[in-house]
C-alpha positions in Angstrom: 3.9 33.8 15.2 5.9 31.5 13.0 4.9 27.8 12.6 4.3 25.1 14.9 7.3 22.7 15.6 6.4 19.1 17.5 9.9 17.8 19.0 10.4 14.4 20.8 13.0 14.0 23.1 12.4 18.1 24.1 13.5 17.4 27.5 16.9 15.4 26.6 20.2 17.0 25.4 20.2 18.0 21.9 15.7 18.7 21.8 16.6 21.1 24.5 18.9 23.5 22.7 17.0 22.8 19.7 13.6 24.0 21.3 15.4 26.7 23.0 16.8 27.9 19.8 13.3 27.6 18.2 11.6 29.6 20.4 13.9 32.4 20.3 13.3 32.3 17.2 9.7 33.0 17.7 8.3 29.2 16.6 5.6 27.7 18.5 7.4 24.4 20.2 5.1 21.5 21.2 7.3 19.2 23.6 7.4 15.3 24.2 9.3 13.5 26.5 8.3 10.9 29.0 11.1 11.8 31.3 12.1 8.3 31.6 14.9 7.2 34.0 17.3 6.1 31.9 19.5 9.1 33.5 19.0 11.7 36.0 15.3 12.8 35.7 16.7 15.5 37.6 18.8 16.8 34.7 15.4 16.4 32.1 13.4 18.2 34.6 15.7 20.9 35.0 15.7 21.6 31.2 12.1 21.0 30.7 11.5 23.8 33.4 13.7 26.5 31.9 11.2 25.9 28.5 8.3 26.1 30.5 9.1 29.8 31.0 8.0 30.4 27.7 4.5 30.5 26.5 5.1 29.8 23.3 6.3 25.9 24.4 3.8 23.0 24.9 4.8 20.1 27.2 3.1 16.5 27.2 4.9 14.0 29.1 4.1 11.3 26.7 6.3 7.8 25.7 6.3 7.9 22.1 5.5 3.9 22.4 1.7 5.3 23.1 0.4 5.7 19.6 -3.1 6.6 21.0 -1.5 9.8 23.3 -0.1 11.0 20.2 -2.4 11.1 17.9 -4.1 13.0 20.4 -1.4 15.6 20.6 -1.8 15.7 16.9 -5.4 16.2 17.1 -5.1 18.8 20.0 -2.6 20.7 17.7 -1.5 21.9 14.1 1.6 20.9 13.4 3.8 21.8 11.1 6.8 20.4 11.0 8.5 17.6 13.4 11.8 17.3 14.7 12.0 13.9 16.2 14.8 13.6 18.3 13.2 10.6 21.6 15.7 7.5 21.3 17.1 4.9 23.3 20.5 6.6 23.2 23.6 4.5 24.4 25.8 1.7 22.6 26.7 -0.8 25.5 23.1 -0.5 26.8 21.6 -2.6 23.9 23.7 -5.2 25.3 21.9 -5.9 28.6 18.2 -4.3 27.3 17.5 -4.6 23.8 13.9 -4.5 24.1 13.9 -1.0 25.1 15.5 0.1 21.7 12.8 -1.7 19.7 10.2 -0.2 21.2 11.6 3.0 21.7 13.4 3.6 18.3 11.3 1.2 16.2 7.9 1.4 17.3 8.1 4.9 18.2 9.7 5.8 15.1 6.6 4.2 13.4 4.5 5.8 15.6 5.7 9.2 15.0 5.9 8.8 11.1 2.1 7.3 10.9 1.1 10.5 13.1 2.8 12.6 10.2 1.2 10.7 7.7 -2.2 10.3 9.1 -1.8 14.1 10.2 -0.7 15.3 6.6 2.5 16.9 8.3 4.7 17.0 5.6 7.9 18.1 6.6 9.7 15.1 9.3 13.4 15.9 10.4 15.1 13.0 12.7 18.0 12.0 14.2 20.3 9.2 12.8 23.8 8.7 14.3 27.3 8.1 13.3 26.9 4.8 14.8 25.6 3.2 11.3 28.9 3.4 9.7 29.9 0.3 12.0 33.2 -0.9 11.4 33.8 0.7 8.2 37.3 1.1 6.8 37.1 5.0 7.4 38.2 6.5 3.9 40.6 10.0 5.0 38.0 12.1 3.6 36.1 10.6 6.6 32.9 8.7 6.6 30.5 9.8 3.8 26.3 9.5 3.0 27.3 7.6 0.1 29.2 4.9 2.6 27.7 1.2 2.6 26.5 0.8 6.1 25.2 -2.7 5.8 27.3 -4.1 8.9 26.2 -2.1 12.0 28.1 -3.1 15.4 25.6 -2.5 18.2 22.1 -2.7 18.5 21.7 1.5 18.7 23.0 1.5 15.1 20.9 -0.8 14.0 18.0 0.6 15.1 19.0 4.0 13.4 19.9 2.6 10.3 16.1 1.0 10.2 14.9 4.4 10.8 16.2 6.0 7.8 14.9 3.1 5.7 11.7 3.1 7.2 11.3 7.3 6.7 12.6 6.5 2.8 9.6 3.9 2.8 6.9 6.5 4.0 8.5 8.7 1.5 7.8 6.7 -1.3 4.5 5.7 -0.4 2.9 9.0 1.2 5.1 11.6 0.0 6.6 12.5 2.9 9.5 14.8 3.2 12.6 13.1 5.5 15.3 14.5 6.3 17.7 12.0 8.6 20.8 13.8 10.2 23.5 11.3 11.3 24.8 13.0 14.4 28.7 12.5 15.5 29.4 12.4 19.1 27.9 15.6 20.2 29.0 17.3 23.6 28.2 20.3 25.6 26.8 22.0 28.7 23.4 20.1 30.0 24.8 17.0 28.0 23.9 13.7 29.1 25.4 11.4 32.1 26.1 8.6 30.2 28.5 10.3 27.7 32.2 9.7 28.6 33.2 13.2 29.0 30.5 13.7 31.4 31.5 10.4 33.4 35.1 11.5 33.1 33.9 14.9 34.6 32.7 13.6 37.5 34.8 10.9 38.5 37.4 13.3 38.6 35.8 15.6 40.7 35.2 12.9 42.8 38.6 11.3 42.9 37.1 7.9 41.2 39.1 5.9 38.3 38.2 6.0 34.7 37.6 3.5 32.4 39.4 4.6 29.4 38.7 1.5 26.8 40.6 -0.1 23.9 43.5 1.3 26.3 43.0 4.9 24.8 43.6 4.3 21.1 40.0 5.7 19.7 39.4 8.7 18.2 36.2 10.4 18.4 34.6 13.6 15.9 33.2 15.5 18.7 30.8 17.9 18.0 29.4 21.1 19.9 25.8 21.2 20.4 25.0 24.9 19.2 27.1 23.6 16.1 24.5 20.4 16.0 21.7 22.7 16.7 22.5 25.3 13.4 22.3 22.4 11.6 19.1 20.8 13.1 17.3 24.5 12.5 18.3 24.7 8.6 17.4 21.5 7.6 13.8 22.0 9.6 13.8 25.7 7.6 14.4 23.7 4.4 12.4 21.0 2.9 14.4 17.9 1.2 12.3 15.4 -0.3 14.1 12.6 1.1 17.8 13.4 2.4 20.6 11.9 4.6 22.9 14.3 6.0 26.1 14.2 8.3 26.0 16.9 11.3 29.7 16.5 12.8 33.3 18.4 13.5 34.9 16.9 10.7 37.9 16.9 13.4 38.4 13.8 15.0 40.6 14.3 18.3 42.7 11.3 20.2 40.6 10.4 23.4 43.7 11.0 25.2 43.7 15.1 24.1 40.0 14.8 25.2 41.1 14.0 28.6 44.0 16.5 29.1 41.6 18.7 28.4 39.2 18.3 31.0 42.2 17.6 33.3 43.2 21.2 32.5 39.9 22.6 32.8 39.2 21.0 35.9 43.3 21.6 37.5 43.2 17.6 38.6 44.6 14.3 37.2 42.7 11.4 36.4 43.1 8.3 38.0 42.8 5.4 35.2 42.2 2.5 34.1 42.8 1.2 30.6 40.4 -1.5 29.5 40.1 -3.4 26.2 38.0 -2.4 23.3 33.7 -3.0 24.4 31.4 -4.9 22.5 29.5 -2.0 20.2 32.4 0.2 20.1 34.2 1.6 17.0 37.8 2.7 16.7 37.0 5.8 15.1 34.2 8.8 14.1 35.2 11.5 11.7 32.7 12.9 9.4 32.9 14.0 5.9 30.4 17.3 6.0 30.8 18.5 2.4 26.7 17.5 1.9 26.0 19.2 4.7 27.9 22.7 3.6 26.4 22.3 0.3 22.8 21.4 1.5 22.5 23.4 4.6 25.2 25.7 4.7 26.7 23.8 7.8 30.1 25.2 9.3 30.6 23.8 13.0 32.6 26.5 14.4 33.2 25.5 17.8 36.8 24.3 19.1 37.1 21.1 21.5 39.4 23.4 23.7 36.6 26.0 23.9 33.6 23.1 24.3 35.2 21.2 27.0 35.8 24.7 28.7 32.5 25.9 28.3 30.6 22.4 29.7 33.3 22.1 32.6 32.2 25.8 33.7 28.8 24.4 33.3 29.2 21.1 35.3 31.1 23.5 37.9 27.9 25.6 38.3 25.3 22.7 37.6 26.5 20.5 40.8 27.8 23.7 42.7 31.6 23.0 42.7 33.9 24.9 43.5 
């Protein structure tokens, strides 16, 4: 048996493929989520259930914002490594609850990193988010690691920029081993409702209008989740003693290809409805990933023609359309 992997957030989107890749892999998987309702529990439950087929994966329905529950899970288990993935996800959410993102990506942050300290579990890989780079001037090399990102736009991002801060602090003082992967727009089967091209999905299928914003001029580096995933595995396999890395395409497509494509996929035309630019949103995501080839070997090999056909076929199946 290979080593013992905590991951919070196992139940959303990206934890789910990454636990599922771990354990095929033959790891030992401890999962926490607290199944919140900030989407269809449903669609968490439904993941969380195909894990639960494997005995080598450990579920606690646990909020990280309960430092006491997991310092028991620590306690109860020897932990190796952690992938910490549980966030407050969402840009135009912070607007209306921004109490939820500090104590969800704040204070659980803290809690998970005084866990790995207290716990002596050396190795801590998280999730950061393209959303730092703010309203940058994107260079056309794309947005880079070595990028100021001193003027964050939403709340989110400035919750996840204060995570990779407050991992560099607890590597300084406890010597522990951070790795922070700034994620760009990542899609795929099992994805999460919120996400446009899952709420473009389905108001299609169900005749509805879409809200297309900044009237379809934004650009976005979308990003496949297995891609994400081989990215998320080499940088757990590999230990950096403090690192920052980009995980995207490195291809950003015109929202309006996005949507011909899930037109196509799905034989219908949207009905829409162009809308300024929201409070939160950027123009434009496009990562520059040479760190990430050099450090982890990262190649993202997956096509937005061949991801929007794959999680179409899955959304088909999912909600039984035919």
């Amino acid at each position: 048996m290979k080593k013992t992997i905590l991951i919070t957030g196992s139940a959303g989107f990206i934890g789910f493929y990454a636990a599922k890749k771990l354990l095929e892999n033959n790891y030992r998987v401890i999962g926490v989520d607290n199944l919140n309702n900030y989407y269809d529990v449903n669609l968490k439950k439904a993941r969380n259930k195909i894990l639960l087929k494997n005995k080598n994966y450990k579920f606690y329905r646990t909020d990280i914002k309960n430092y006491h529950a997991l310092e028991k899970i620590f306690k109860e288990n020897k932990i190796d490594k952690i992938l910490h993935l549980a966030a407050q996800a969402g840009v135009r959410y912070g607007v209306s609850h921004p109490f939820v993102y500090e104590e969800s990506n704040l204070k659980g942050f803290l809690n998970i990193l005084e866990c790995a300290r207290h716990n002596r579990t050396k190795n801590f890989v998280y999730a950061s988010s393209s959303s730092v780079y703010g309203g940058n001037i994107m260079p056309k090399s794309g947005f880079s690691e070595n990028d100021s990102v001193n003027q964050p736009v939403s709340l989110y991002a400035t919750t996840k920029r204060s995570n990779e801060l407050m991992a560099y602090a607890y590597h300084n003082l406890y010597g522990l081993n951070c790795t922070g992967l700034r994620f760009f727009t990542v899609y795929g089967p099992w994805g999460r409702p919120d996400m446009a091209y899952f709420s473009f999905t389905k108001k299609i299928t169900n005749n509805d209008r879409i809200e297309i914003f900044n009237y379809g001029k934004m650009r976005r580096d979308f990003t496949y989740v297995d891609d994400i995933v081989a990215g998320i595995i080499t940088a757990l396999n590999r230990s950096f003693a403090y690192e920052i890395i980009n995980l995207g395409n490195s291809r950003p497509e015109e929202l309006k290809y996005f949507i011909e494509l899930i037109e196509k996929n799905l034989g219908k035309q949207a009905k829409k409805k162009y809308l300024p630019l929201q409070p939160g949103d950027v123009l434009a995501t496009y990562a520059n990933i040479s760190k990430a080839k050099k450090l982890l070997n990262f190649c993202p090999k997956t096509k937005i023609e061949e991801g929007i056909k794959n999680f179409v076929q899955w959304y088909r199946e999912y909600y039984k359309i035919v």
